[in-house]
DSSP file (Angstrom, degrees, kcal/mol; ACC not computed):
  #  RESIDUE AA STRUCTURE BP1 BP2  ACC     N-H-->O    O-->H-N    N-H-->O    O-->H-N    TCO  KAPPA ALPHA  PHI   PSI    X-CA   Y-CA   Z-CA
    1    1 A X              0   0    0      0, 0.0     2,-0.0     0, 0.0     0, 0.0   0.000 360.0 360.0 360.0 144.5  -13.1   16.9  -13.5
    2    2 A X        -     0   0    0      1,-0.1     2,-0.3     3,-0.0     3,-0.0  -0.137 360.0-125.9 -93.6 152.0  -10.7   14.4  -12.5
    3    3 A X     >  -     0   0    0      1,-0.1     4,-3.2    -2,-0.0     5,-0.3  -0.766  27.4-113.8-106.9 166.0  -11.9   11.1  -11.1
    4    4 A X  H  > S+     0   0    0     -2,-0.3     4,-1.4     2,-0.2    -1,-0.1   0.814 123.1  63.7 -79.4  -5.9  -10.3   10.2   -7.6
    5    5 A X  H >4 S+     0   0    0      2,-0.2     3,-1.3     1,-0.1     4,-0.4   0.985 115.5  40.2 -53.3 -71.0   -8.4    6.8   -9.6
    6    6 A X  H 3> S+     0   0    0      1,-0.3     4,-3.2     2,-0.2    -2,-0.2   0.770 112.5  55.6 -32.6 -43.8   -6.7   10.4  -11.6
    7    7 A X  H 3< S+     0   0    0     -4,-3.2    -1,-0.3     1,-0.3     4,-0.2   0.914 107.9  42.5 -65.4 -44.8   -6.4   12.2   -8.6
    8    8 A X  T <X S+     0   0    0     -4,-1.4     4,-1.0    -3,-1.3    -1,-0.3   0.542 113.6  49.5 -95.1   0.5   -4.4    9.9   -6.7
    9    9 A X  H  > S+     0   0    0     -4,-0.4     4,-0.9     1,-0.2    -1,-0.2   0.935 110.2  51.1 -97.0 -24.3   -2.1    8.8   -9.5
   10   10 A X  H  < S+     0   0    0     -4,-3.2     4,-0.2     2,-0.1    -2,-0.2   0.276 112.4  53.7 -53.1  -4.2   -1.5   12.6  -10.3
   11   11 A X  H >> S+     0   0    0     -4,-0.2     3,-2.7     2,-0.1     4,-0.7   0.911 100.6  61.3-100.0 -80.8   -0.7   12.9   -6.2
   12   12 A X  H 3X S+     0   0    0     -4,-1.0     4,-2.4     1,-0.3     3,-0.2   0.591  91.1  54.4 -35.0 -57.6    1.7   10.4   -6.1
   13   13 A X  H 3X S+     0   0    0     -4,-0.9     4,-2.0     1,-0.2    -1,-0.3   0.889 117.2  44.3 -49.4 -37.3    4.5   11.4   -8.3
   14   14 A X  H <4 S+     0   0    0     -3,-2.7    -1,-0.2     2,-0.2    -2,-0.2   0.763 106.4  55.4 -75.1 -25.5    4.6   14.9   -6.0
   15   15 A X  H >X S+     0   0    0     -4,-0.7     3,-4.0    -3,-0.2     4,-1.7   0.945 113.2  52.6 -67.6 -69.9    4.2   13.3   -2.5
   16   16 A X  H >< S+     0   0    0     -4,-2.4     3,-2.0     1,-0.4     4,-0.4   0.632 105.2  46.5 -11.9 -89.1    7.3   11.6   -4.2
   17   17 A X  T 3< S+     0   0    0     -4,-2.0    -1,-0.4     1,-0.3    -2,-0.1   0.356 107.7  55.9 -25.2 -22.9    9.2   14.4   -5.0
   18   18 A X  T <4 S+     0   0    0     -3,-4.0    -1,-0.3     1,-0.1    -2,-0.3   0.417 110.8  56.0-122.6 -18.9    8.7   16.3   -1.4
   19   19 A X  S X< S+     0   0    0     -3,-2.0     3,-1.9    -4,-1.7    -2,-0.2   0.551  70.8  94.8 -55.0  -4.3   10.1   13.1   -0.2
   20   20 A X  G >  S+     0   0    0     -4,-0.4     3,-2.4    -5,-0.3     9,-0.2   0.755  71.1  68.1 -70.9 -37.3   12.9   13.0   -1.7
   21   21 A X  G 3  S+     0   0    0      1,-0.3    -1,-0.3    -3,-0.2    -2,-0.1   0.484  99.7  52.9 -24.4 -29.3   15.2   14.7    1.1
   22   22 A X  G <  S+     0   0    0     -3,-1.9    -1,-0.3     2,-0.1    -2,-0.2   0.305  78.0 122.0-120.2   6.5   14.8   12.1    3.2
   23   23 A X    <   -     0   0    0     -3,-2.4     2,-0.3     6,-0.1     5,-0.2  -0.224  47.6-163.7 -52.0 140.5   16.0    9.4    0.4
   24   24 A X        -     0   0    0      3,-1.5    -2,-0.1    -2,-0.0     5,-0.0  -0.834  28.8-103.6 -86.2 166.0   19.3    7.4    2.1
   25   25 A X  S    S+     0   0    0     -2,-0.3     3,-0.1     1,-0.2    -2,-0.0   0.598 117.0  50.1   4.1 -69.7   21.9    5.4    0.5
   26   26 A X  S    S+     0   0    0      1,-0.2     2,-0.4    40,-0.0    -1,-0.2   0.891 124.4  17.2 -85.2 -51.6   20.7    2.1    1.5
   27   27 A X        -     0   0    0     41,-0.1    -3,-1.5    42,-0.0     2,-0.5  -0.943  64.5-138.1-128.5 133.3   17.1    2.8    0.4
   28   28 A X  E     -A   67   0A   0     39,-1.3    39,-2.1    -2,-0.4     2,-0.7  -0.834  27.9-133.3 -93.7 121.3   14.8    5.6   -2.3
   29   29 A X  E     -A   66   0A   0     -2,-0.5     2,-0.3    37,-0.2    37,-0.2  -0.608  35.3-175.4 -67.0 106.8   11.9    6.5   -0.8
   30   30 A X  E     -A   65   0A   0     35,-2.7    35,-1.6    -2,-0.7     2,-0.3  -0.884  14.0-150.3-110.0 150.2    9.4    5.9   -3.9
   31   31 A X  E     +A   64   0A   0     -2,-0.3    33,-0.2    33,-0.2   -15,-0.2  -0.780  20.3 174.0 -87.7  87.0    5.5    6.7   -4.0
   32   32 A X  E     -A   63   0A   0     31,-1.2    31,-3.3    -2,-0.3     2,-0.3  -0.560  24.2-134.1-109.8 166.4    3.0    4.7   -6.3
   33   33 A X  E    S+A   62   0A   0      1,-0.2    29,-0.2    29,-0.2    27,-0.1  -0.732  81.4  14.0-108.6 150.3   -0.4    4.6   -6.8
   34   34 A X  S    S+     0   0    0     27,-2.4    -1,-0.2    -2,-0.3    26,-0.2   0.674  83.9 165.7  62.3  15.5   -2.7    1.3   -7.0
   35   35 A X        -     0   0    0     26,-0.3    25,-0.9    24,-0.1     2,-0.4  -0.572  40.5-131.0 -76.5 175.0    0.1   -0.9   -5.6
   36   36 A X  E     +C   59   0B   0     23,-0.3     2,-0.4    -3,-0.1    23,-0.2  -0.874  31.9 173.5-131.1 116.2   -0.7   -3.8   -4.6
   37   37 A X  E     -C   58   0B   0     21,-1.7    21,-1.8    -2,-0.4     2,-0.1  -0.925  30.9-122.3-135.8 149.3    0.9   -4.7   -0.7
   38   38 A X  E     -C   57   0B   0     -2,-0.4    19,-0.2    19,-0.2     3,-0.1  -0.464  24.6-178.4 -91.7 164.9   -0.1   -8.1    1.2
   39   39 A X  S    S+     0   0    0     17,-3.3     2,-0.3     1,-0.5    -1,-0.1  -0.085  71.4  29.0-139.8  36.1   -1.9   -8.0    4.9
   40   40 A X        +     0   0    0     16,-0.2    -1,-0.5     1,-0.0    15,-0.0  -0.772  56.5 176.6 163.1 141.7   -2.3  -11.9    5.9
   41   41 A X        -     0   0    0     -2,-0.3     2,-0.5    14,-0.2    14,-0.2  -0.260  16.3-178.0 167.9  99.0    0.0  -14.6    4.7
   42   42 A X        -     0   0    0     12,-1.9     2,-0.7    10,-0.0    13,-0.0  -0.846  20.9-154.3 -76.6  70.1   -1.1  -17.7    6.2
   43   43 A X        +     0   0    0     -2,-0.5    10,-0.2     1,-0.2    -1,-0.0  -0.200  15.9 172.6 -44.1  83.9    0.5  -21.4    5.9
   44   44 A X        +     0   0    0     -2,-0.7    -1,-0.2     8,-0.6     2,-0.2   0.506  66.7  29.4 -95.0  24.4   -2.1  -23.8    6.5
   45   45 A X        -     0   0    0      2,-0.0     7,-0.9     0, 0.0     2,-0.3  -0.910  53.4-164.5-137.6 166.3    0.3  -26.9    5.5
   46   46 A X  E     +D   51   0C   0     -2,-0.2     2,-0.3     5,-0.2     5,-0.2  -0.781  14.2 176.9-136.0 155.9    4.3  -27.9    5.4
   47   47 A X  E >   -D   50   0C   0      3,-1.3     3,-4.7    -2,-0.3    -2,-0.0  -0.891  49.6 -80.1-160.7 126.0    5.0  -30.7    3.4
   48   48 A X  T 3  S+     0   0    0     -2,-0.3     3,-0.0     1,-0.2     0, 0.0  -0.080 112.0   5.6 -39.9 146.2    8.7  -31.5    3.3
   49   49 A X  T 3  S+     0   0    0     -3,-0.0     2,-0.3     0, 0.0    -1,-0.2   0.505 132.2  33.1  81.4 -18.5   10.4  -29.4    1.1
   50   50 A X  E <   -D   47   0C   0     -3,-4.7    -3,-1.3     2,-0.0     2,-0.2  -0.968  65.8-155.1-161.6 169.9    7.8  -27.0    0.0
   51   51 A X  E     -D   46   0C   0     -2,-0.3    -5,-0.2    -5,-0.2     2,-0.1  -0.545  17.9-125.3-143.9-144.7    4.3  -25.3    2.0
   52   52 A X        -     0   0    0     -7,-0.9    -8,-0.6    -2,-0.2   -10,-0.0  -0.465  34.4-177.5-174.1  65.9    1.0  -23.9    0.8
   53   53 A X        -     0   0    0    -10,-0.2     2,-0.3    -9,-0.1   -10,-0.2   0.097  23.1-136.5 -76.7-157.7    0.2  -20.6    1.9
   54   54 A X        -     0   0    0      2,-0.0   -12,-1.9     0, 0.0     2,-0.8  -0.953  23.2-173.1-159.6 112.2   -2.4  -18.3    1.6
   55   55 A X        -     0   0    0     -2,-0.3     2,-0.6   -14,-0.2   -14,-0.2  -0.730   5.1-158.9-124.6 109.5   -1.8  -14.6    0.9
   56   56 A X        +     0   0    0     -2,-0.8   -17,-3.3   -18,-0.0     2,-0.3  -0.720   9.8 175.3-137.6-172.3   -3.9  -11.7    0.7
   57   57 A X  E     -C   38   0B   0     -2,-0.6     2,-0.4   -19,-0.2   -19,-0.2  -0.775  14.0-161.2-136.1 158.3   -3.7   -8.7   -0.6
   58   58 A X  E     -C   37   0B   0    -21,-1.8   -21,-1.7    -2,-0.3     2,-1.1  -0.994  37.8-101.4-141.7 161.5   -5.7   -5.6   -1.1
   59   59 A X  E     -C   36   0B   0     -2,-0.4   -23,-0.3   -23,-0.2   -25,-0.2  -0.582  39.2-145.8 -77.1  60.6   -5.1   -2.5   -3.9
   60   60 A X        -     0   0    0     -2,-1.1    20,-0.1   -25,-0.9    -1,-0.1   0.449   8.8-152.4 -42.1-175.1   -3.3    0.5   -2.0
   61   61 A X  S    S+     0   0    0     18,-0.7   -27,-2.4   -29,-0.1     2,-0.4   0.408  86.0   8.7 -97.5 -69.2   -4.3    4.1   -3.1
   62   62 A X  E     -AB  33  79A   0     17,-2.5    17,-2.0   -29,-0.2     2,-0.7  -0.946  65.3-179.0-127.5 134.6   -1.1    5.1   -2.0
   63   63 A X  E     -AB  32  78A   0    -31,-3.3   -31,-1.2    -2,-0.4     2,-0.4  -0.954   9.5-162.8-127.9 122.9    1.8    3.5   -0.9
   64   64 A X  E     +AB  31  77A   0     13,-2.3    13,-4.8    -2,-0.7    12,-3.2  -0.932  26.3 172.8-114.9 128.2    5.2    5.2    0.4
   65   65 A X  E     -AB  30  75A   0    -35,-1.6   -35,-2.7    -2,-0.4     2,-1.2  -0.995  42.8-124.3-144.3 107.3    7.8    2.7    0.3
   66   66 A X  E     -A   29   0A   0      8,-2.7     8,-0.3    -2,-0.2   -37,-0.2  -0.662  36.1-146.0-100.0 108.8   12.0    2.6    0.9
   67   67 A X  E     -A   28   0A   0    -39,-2.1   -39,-1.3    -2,-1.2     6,-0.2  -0.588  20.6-178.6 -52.0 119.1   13.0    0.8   -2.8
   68   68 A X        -     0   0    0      4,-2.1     5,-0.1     1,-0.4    -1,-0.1  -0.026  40.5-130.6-116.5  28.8   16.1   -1.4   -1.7
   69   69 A X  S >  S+     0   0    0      3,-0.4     3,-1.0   -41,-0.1    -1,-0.4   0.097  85.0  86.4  47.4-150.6   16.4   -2.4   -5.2
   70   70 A X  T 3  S-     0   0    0      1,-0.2     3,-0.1    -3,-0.1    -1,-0.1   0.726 129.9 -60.1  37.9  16.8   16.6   -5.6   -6.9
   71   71 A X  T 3  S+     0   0    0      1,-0.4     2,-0.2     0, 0.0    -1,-0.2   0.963 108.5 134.5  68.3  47.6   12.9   -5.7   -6.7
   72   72 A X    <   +     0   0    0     -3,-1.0    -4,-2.1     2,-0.0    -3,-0.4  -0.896  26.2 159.2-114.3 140.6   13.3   -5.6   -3.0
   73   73 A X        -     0   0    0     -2,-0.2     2,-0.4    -6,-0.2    -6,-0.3  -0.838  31.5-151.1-146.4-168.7   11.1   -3.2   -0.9
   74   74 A X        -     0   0    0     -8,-0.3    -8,-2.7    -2,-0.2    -2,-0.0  -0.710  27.7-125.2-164.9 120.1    9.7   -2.4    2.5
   75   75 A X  E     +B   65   0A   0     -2,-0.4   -10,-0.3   -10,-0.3     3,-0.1  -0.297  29.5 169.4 -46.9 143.6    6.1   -0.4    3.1
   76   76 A X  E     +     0   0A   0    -12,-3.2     2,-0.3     1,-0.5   -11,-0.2   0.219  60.1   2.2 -95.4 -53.2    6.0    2.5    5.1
   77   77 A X  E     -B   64   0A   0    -13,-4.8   -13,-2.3     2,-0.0    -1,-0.5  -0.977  53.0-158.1-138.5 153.1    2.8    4.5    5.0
   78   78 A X  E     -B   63   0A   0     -2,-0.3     2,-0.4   -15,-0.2   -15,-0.2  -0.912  16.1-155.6-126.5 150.0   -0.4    3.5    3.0
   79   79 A X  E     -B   62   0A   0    -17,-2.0   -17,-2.5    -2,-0.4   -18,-0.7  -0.994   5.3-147.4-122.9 129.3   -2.7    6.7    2.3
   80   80 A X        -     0   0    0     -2,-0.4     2,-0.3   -19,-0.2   -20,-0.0  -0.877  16.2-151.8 -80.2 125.4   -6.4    6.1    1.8
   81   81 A X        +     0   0    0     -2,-0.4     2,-0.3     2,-0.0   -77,-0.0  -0.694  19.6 176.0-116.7 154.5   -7.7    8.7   -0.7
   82   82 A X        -     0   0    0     -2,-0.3     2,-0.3     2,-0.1     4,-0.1  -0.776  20.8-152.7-150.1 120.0  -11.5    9.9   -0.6
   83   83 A X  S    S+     0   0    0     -2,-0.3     2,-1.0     2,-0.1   -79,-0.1  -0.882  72.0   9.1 -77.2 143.7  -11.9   12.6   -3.1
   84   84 A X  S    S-     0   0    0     -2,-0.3     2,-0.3     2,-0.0    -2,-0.1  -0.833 128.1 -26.2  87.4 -95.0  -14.7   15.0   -2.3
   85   85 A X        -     0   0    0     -2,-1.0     2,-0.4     2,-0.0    -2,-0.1  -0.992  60.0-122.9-151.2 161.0  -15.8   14.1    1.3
   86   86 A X        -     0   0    0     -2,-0.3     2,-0.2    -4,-0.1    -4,-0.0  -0.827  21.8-163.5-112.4 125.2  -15.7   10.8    3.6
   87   87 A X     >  -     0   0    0     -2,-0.4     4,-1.5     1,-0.1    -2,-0.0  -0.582  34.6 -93.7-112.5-157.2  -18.5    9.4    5.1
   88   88 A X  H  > S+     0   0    0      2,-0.2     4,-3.6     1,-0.2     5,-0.3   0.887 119.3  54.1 -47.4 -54.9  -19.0    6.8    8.0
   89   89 A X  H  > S+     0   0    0      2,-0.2     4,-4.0     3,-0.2     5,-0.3   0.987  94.7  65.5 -71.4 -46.9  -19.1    3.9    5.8
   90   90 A X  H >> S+     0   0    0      2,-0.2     3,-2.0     1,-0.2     4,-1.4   0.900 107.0  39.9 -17.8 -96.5  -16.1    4.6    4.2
   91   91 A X  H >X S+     0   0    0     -4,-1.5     3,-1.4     1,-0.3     4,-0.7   0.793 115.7  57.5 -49.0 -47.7  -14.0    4.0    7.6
   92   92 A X  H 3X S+     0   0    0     -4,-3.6     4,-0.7     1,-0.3    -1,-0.3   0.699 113.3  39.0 -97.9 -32.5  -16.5    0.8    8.5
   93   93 A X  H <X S+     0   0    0     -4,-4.0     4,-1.3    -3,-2.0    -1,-0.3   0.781 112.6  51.4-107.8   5.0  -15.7   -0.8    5.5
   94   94 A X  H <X S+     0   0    0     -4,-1.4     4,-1.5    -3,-1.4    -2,-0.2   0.640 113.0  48.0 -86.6   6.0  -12.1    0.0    5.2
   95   95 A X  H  <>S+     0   0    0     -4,-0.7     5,-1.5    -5,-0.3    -3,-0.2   0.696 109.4  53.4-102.6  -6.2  -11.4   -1.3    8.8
   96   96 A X  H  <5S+     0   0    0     -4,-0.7     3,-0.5    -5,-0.3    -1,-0.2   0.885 103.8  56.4 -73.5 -27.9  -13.4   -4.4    7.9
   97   97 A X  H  <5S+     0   0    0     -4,-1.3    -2,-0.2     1,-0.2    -1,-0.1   0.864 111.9  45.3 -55.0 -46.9  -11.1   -4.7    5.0
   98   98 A X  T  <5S-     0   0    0     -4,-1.5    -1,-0.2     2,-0.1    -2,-0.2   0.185 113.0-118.5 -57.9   1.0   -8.2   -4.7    7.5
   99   99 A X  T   5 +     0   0    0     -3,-0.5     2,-0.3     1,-0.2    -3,-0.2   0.649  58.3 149.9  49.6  36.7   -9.5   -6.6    9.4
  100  100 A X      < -     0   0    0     -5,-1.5    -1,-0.2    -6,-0.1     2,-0.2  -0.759  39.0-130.5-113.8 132.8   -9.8   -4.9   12.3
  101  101 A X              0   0    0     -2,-0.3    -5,-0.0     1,-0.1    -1,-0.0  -0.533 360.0 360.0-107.5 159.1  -12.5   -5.5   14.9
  102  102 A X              0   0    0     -2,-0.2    -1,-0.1   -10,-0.0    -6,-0.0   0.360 360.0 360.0-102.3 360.0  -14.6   -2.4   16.4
């Protein structure tokens, strides 16, 4: 039996692929699994010349994404994977993760 880490990297590459239609020009619609996309990025100083943020970031399951290359990108959709069933705590601690207030 597959663990859901397996599950969701085996996913990705097929959500991919049934996207693919919808690819443009300017940007490839790619899917990966475990990236890694930021949700806060704070400055709490400026100093001429230079600043000192504060960025964080949390571990995606899945992330659908338009690739503009050059290691340029821009998020679309994040998928949260729960193999086998979701309970309560599950959503309470991923909206606490998000920061998001009830």
């Amino acid at each position: 039996m597959l663990t859901e880490r397996q599950w969701v990297k085996a996913l990705a590459p097929r959500i991919e692929e049934a996207l693919q239609e919808l690819s443009g020009t300017a940007a490839h619609i790619r899917v990966e699994a475990h990236k890694k996309l930021y949700y806060a990025h704070e400055v709490f100083e400026y100093r001429p010349g230079e600043s000192r943020p504060c960025v964080s970031d949390y571990q995606t399951d899945l992330l659908v994404f338009d690739d503009l290359g050059k290691q340029r990108w821009t998020p679309r959709v994040v998928i949260e994977c729960k193999l086998g069933h979701v309970t309560t705590h599950d959503a309470l601690t991923l909206q606490r993760d998000l920061g998001y207030q009830s």
